[in-house]
ROVO-753071 format. One line per field, with one value per atom (N, C-alpha, C, O, CB): residue number from 0; atom name; z, x, y. Coordinates in Angstrom, 1 decimal, decimal comma. Last residue first. Glycine has a CB too. Layout:
<sites>
pos <- (NUM/...)
site <- (CA/...)
w <- (Z/...)
u <- (X/...)
v <- (Y/...)
</sites>
This chain:
<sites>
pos <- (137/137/137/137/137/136/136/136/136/136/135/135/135/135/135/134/134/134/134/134/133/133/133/133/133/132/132/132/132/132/131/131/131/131/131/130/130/130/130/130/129/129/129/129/129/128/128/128/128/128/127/127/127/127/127/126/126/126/126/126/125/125/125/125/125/124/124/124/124/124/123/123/123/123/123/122/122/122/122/122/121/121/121/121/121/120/120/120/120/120/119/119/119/119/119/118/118/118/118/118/117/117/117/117/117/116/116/116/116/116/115/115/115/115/115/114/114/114/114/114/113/113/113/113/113/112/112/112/112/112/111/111/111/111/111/110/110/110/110/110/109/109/109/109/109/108/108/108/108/108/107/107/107/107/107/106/106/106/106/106/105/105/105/105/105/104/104/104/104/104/103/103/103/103/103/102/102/102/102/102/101/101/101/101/101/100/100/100/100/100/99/99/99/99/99/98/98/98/98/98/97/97/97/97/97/96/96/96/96/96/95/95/95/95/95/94/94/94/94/94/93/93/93/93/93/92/92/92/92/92/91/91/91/91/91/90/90/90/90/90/89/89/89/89/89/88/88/88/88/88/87/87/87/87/87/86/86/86/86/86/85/85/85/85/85/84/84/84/84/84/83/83/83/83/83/82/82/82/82/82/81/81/81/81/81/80/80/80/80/80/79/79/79/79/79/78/78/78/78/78/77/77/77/77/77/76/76/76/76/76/75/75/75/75/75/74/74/74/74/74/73/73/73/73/73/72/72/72/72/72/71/71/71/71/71/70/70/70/70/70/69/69/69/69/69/68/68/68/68/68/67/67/67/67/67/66/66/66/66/66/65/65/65/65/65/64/64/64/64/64/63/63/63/63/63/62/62/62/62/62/61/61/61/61/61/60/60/60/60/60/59/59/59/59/59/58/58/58/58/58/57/57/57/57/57/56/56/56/56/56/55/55/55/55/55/54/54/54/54/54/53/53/53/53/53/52/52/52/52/52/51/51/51/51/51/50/50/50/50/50/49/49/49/49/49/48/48/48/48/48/47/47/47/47/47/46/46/46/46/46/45/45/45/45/45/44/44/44/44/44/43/43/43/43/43/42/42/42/42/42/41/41/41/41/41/40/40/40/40/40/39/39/39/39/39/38/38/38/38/38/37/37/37/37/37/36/36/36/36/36/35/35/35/35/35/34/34/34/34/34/33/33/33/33/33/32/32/32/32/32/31/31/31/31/31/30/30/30/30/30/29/29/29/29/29/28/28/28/28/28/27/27/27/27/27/26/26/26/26/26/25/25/25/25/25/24/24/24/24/24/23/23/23/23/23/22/22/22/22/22/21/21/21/21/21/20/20/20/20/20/19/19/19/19/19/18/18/18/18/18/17/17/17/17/17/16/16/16/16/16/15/15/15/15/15/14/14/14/14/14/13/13/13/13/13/12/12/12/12/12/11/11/11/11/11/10/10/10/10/10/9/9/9/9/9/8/8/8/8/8/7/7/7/7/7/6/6/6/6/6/5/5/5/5/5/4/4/4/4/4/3/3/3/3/3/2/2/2/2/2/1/1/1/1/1/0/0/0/0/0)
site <- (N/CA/C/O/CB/N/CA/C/O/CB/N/CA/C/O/CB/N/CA/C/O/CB/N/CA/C/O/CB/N/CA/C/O/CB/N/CA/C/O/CB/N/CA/C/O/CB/N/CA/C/O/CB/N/CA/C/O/CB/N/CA/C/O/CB/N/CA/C/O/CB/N/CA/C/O/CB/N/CA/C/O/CB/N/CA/C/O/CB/N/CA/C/O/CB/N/CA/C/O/CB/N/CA/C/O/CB/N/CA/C/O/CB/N/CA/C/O/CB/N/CA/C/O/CB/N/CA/C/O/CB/N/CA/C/O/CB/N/CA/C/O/CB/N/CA/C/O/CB/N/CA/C/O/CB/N/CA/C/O/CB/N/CA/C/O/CB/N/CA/C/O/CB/N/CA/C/O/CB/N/CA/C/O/CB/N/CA/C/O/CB/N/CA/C/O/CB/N/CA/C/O/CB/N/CA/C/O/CB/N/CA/C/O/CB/N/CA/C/O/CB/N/CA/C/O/CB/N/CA/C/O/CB/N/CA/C/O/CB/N/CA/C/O/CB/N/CA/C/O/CB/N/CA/C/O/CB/N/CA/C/O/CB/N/CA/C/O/CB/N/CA/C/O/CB/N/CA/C/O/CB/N/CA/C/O/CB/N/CA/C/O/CB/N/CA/C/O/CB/N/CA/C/O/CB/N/CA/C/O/CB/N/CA/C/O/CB/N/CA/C/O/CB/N/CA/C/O/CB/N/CA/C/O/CB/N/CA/C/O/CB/N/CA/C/O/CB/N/CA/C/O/CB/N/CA/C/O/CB/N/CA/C/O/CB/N/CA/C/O/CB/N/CA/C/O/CB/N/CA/C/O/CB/N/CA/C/O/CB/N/CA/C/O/CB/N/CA/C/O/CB/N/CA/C/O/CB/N/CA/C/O/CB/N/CA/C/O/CB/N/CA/C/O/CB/N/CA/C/O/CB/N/CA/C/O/CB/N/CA/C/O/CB/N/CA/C/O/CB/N/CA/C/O/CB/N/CA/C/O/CB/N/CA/C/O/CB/N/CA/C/O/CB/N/CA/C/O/CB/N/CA/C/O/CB/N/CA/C/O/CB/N/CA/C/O/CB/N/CA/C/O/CB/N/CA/C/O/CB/N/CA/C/O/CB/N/CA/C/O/CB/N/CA/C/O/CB/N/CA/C/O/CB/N/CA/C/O/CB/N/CA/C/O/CB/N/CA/C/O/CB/N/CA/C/O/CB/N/CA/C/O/CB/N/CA/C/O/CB/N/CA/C/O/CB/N/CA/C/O/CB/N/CA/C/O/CB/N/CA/C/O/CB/N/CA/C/O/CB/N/CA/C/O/CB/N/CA/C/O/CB/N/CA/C/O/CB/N/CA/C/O/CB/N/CA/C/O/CB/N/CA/C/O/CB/N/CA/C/O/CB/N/CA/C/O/CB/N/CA/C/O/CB/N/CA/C/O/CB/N/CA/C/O/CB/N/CA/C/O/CB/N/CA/C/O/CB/N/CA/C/O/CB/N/CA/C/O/CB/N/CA/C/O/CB/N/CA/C/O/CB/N/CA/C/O/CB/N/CA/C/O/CB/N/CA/C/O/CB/N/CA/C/O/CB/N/CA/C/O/CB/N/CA/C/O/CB/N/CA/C/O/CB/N/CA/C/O/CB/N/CA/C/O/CB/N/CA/C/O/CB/N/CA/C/O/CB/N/CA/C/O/CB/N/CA/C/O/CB/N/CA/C/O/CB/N/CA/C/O/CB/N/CA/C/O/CB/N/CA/C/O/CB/N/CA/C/O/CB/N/CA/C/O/CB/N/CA/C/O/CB/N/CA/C/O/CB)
w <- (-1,4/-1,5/-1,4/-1,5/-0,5/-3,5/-2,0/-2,4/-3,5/-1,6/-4,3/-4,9/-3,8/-2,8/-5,2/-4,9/-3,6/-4,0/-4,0/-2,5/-5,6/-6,7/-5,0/-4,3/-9,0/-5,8/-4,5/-5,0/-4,8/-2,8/-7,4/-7,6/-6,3/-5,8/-8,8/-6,7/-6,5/-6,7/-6,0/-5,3/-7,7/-7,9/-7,7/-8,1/-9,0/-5,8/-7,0/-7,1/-6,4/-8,0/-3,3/-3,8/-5,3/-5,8/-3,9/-0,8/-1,7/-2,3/-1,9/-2,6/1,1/1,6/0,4/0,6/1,4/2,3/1,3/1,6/2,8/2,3/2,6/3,4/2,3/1,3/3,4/3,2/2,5/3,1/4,1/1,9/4,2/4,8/3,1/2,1/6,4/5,3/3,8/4,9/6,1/3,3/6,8/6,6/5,4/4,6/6,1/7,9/6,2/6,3/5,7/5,0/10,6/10,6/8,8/8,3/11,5/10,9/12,1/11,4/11,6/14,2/9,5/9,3/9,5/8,8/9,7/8,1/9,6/9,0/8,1/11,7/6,2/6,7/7,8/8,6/6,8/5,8/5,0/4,9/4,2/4,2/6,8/7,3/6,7/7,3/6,7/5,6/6,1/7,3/8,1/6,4/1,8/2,9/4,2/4,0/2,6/0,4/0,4/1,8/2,7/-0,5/-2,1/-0,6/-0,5/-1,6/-0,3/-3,5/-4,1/-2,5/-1,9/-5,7/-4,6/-3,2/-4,0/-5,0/-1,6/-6,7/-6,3/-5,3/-5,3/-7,3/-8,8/-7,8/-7,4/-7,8/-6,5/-10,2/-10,8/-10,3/-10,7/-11,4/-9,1/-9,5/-10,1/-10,8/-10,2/-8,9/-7,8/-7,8/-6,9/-6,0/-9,2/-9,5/-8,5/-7,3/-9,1/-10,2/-9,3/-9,5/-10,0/-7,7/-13,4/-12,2/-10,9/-11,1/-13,1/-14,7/-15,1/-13,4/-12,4/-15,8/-15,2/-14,5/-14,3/-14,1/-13,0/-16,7/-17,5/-16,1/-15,6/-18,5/-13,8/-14,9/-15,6/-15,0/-15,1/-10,8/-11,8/-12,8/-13,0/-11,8/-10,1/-10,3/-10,9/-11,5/-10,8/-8,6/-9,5/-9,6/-9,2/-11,0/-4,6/-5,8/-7,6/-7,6/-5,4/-2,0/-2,5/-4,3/-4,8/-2,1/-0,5/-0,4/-1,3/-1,3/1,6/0,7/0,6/0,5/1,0/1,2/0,9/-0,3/0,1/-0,3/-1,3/3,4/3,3/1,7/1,6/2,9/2,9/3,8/3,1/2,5/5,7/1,8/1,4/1,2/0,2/1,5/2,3/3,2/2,0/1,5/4,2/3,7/2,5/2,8/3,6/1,7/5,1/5,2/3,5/2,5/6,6/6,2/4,7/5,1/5,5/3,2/7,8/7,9/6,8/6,6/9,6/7,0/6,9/6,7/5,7/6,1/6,8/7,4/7,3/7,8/8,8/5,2/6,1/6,1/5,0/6,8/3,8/4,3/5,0/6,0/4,6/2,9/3,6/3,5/3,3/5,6/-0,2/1,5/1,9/1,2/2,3/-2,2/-2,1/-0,4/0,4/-2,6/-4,5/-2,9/-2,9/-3,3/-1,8/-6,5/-6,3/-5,0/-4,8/-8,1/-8,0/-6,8/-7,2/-8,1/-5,0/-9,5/-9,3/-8,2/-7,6/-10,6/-9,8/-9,0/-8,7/-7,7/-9,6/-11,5/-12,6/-11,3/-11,6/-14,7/-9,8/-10,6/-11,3/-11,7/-11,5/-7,9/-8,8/-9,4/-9,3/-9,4/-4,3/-5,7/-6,7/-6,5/-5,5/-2,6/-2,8/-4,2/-4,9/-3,2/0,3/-1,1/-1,7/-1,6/-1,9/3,5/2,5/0,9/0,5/2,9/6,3/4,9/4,0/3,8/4,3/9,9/8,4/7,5/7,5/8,4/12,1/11,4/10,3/10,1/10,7/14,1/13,7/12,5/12,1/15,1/13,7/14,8/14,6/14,9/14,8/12,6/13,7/14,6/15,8/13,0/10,9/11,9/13,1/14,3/11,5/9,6/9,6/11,4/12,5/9,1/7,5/8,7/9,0/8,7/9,6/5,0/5,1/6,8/7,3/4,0/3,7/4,5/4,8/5,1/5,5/0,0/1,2/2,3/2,1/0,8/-0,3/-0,8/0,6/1,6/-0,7/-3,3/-1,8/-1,9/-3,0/-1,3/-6,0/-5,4/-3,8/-3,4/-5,0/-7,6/-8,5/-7,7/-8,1/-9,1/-7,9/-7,1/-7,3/-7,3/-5,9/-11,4/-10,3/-9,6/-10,2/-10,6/-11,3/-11,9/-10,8/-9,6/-12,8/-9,8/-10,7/-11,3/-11,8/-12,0/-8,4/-9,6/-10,2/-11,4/-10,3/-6,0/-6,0/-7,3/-7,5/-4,7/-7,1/-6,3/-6,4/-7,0/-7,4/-6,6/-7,6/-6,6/-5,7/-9,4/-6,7/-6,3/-6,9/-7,6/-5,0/-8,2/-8,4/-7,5/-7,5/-9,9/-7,7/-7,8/-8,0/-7,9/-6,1/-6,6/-7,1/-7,1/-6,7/-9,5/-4,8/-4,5/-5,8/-5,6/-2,3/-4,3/-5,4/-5,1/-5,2/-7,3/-1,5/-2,7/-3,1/-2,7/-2,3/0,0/0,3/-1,3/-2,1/0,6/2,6/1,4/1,3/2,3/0,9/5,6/4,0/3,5/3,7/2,9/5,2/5,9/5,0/3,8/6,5/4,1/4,4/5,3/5,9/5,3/2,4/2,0/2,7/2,3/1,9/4,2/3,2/2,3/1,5/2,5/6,1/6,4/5,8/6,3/6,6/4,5/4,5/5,6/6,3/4,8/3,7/2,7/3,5/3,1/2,0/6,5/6,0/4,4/4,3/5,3/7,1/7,7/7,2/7,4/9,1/4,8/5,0/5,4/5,0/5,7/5,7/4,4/4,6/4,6/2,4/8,2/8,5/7,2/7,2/8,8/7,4/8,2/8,4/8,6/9,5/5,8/4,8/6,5/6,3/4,1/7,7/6,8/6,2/6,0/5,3/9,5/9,6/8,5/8,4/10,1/7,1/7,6/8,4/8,2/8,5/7,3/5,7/6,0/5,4/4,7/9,2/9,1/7,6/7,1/8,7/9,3/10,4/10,3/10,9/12,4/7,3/7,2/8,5/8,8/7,3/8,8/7,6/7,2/6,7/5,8/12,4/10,6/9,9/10,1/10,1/14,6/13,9/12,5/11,8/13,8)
u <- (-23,8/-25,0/-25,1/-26,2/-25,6/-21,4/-21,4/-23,1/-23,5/-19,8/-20,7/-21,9/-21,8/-22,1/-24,0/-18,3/-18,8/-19,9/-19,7/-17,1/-18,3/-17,9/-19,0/-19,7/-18,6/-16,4/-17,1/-17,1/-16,1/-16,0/-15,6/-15,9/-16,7/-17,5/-16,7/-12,9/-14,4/-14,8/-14,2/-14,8/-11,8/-11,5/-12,8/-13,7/-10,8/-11,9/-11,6/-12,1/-13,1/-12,2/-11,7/-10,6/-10,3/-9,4/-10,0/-14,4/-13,1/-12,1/-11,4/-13,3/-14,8/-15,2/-14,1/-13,5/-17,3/-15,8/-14,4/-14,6/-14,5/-12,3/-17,7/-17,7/-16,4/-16,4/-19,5/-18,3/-17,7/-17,3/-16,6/-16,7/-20,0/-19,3/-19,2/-19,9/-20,7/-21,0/-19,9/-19,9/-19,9/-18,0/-21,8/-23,0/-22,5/-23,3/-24,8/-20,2/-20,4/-21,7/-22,6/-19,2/-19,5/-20,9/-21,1/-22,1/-20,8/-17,6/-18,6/-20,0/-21,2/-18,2/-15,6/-16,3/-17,3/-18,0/-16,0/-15,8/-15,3/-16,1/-17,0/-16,2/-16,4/-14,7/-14,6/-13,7/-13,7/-18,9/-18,1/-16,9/-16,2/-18,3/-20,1/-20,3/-19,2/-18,8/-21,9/-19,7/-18,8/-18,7/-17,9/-18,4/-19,8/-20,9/-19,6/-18,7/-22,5/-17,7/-18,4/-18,5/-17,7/-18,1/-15,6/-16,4/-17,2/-17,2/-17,5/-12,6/-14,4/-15,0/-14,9/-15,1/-9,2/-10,3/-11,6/-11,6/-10,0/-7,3/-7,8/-8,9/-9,7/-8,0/-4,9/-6,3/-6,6/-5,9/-6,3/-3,1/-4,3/-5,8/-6,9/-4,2/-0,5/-1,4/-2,2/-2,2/-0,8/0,3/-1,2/-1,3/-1,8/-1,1/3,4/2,0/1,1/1,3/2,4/3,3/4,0/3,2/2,1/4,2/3,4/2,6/3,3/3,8/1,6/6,5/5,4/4,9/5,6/6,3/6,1/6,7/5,4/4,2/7,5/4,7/6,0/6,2/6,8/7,8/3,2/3,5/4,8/5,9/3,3/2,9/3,4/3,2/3,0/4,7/0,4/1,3/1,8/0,9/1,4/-3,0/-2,3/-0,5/-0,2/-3,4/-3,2/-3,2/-2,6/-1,8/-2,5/-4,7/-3,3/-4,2/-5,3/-2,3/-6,9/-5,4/-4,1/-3,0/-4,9/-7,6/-7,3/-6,4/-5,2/-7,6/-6,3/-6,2/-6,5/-5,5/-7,1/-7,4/-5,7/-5,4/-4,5/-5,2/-9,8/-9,5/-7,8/-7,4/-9,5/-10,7/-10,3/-9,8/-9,5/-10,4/-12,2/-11,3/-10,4/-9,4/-10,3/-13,8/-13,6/-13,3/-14,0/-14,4/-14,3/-14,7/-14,3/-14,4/-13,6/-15,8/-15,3/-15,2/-16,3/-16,7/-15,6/-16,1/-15,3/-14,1/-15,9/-15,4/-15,1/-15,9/-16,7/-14,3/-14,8/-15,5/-14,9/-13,9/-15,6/-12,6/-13,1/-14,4/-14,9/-12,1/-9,3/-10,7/-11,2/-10,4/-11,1/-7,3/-7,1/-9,0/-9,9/-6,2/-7,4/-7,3/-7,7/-8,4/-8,6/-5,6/-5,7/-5,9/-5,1/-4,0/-7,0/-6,7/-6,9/-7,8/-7,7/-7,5/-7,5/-6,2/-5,1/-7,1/-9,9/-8,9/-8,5/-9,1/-9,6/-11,1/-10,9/-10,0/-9,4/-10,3/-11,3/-12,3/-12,0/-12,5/-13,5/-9,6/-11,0/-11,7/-12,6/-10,8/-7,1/-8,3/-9,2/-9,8/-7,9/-7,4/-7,1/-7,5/-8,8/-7,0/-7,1/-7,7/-7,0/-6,3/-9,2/-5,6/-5,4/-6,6/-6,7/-3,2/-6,6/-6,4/-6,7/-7,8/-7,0/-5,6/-6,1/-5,6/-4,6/-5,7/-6,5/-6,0/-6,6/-7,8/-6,7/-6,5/-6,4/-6,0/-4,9/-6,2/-7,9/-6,4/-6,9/-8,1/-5,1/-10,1/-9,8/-8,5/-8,3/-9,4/-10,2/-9,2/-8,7/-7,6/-7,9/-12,8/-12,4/-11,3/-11,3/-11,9/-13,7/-14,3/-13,6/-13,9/-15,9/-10,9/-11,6/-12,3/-11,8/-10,6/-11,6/-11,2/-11,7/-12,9/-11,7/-10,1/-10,5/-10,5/-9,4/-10,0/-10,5/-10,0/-10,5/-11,7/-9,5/-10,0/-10,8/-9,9/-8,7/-11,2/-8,6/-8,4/-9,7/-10,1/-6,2/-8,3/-8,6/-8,5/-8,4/-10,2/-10,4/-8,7/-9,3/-10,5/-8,0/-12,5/-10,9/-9,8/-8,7/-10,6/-15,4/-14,3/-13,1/-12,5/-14,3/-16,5/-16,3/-15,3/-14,6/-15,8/-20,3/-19,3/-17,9/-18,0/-19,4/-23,0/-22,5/-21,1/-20,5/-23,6/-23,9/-24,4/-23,8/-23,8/-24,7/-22,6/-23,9/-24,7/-25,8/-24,6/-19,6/-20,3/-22,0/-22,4/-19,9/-18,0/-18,5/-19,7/-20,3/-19,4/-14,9/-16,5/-16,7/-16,0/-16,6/-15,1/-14,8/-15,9/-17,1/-15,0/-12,6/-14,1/-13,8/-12,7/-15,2/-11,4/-11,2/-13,2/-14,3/-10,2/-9,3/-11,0/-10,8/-9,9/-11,3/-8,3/-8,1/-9,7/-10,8/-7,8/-7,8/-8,6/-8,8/-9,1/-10,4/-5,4/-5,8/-6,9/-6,8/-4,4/-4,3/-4,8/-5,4/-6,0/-5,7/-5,6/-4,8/-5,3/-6,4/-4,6/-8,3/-7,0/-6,4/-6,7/-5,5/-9,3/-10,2/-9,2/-9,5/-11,7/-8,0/-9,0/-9,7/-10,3/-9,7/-5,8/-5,6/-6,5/-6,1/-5,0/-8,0/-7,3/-6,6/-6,6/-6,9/-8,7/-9,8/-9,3/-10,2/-11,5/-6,3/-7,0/-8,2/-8,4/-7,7/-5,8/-4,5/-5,5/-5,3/-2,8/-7,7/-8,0/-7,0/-7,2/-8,1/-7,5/-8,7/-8,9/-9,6/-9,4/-5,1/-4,8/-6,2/-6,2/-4,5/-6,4/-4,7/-4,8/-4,5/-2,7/-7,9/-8,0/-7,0/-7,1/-7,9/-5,8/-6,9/-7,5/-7,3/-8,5/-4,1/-3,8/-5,1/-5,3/-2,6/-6,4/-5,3/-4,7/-4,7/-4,1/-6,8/-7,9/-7,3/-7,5/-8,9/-4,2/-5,0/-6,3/-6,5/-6,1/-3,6/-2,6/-3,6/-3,5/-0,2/-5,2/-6,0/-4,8/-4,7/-6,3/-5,2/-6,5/-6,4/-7,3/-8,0/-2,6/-2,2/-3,8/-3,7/-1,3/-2,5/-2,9/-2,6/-2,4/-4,2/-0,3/-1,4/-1,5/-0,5/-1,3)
v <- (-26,1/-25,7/-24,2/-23,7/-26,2/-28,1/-27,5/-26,8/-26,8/-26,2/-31,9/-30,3/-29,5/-30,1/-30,5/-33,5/-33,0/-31,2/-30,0/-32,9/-37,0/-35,7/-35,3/-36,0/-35,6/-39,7/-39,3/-37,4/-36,7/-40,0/-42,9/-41,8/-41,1/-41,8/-41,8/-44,8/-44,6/-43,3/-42,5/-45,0/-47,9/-46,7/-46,4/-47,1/-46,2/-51,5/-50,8/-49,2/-49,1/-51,6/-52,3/-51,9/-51,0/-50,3/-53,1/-51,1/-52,0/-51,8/-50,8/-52,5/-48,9/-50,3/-51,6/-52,6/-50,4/-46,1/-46,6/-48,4/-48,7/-45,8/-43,6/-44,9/-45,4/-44,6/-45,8/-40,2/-41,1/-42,3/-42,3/-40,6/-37,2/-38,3/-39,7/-39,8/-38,9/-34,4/-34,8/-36,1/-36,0/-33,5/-31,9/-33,2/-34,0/-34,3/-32,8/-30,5/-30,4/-31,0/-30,5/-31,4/-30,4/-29,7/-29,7/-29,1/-27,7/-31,7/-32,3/-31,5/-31,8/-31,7/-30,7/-32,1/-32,4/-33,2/-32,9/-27,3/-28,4/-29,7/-29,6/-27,9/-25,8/-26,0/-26,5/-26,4/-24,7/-26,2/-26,8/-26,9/-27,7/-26,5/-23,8/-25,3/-26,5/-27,6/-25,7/-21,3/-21,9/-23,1/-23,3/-21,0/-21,8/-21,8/-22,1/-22,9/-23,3/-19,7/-20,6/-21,0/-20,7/-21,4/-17,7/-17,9/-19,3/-19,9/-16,7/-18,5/-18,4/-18,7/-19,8/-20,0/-18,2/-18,3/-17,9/-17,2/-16,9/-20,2/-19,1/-19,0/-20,0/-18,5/-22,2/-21,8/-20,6/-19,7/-22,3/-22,1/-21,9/-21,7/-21,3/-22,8/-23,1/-21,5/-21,4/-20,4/-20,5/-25,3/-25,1/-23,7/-23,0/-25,9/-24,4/-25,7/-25,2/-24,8/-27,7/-20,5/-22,2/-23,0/-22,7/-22,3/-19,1/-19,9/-21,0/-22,1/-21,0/-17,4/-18,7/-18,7/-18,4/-20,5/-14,0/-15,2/-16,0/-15,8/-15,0/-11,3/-12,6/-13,1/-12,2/-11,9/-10,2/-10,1/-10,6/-10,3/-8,9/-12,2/-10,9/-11,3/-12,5/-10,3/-14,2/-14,1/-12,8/-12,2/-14,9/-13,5/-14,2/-13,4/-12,2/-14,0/-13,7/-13,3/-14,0/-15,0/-12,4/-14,8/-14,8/-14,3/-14,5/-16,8/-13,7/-12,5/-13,3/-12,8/-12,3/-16,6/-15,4/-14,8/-15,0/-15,1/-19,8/-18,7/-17,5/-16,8/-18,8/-20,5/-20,7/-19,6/-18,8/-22,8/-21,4/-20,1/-19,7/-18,7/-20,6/-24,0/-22,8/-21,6/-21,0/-22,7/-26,7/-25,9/-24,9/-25,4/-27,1/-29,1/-28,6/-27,6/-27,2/-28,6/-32,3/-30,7/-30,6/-31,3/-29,4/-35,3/-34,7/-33,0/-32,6/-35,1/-38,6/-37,2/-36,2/-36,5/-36,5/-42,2/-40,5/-39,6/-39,5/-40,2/-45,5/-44,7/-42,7/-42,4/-45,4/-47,4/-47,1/-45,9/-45,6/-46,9/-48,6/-48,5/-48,1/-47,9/-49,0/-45,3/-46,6/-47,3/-46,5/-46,2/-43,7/-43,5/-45,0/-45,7/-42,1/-41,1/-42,8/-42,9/-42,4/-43,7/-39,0/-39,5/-40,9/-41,6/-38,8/-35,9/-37,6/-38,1/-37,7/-38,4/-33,5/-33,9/-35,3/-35,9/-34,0/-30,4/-32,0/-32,2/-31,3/-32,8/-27,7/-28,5/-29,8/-30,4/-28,5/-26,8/-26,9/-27,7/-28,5/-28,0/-26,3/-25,3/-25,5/-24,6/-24,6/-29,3/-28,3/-27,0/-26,9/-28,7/-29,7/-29,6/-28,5/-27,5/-29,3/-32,0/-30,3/-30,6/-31,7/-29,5/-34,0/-33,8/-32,7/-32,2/-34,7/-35,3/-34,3/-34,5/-34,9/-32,9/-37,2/-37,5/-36,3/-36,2/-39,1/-38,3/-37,3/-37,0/-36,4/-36,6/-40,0/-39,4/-38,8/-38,9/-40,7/-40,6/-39,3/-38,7/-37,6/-38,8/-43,4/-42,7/-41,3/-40,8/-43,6/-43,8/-44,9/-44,3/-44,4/-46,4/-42,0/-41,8/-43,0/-43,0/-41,8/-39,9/-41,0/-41,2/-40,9/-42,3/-37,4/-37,4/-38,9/-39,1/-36,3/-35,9/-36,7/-37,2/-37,4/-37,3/-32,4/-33,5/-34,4/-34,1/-33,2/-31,2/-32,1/-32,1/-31,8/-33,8/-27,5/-28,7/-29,7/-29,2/-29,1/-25,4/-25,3/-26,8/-27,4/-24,5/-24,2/-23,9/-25,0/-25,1/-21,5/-23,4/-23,3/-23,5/-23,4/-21,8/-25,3/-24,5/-24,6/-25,7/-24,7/-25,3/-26,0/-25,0/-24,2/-27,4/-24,3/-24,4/-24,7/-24,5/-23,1/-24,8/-25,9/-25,5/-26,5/-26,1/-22,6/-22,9/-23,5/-23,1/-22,1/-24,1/-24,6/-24,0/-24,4/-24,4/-25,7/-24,3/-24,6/-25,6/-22,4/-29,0/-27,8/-26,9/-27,4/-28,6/-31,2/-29,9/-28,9/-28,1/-29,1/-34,4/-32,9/-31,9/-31,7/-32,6/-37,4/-36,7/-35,0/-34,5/-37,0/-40,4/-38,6/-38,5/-39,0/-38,4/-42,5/-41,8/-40,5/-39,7/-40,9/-45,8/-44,5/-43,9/-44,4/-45,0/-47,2/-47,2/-45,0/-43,9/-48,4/-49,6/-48,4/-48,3/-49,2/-47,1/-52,2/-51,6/-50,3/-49,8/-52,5/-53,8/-53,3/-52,4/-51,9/-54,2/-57,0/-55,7/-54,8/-54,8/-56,4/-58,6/-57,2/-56,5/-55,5/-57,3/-60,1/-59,6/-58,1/-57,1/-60,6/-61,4/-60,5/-59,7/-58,9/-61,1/-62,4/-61,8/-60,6/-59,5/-62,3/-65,0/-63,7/-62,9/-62,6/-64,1/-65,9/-65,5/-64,3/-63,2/-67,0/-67,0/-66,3/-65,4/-64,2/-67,9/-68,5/-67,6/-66,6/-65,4/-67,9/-70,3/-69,7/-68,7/-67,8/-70,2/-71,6/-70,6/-69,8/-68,6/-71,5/-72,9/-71,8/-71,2/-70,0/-72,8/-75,0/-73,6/-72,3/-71,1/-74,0/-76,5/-75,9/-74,6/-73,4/-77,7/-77,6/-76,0/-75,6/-74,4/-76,1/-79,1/-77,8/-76,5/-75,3/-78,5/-80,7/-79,7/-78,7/-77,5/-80,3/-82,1/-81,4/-80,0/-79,0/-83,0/-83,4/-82,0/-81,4/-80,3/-82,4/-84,7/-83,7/-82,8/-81,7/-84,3/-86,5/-85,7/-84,5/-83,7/-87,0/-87,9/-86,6/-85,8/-84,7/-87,4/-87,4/-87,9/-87,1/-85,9/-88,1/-86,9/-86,3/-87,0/-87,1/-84,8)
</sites>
């Protein structure tokens, strides 16, 4: 082989090694905040992220003021929003500090919104840099 036909060889072989490393991989920082439909934000409960290529599932707990943040692979996703799990839990006794994630608490809400198939929530993830995805419930 010539050395122009070992030159066009690698130059194919890093090309395909380059746009390989570009769209494989990798995952991208998602936050955002939900909020109740008079706008103030839901104090507890957490997303799931369902992807539409292999169903897997990615959750992010929120905080008491509504926020979240999730690192999720590329791709495609169905969104619930999920709650339930609080009922009935209460604030802490009297003098003992909060466990982490005492700050939440249960607020009803629409119950379309604790399955994927029926939120009408979907989130596309396509690069790398940090993406805001804030979720208004109705």
């Amino acid at each position: 082989m010539t050395k122009k036909a070992w030159r066009v060889l690698a130059l194919i072989l890093l090309s395909g090694l380059l746009a390989g490393c570009s769209l494989g991989g990798g995952t991208t920082k998602v936050t955002g905040k939900v909020t109740l439909a008079d706008g103030k934000p839901l104090p507890g409960g957490r997303l799931d992220f369902f992807s539409t290529a292999n169903n897997a599932q990615k959750s992010a707990p929120l905080k008491g003021d509504g926020t979240y943040e999730v690192d999720l692979p590329r791709g495609d996703y169905k969104v619930a929003v999920e709650n339930n799990h609080l009922k009935g839990v209460g604030p802490p006794p009297a003098g003992t500090d909060p466990m982490p994630g005492g700050d939440q608490k249960y607020v009803p809400i629409p119950a379309q919104y604790s399955k994927a198939d029926s939120s009408g929530l979907t989130l596309s993830v396509s690069g790398s840099a940090p993406l805001t995805f804030d979720v208004p419930l109705k």
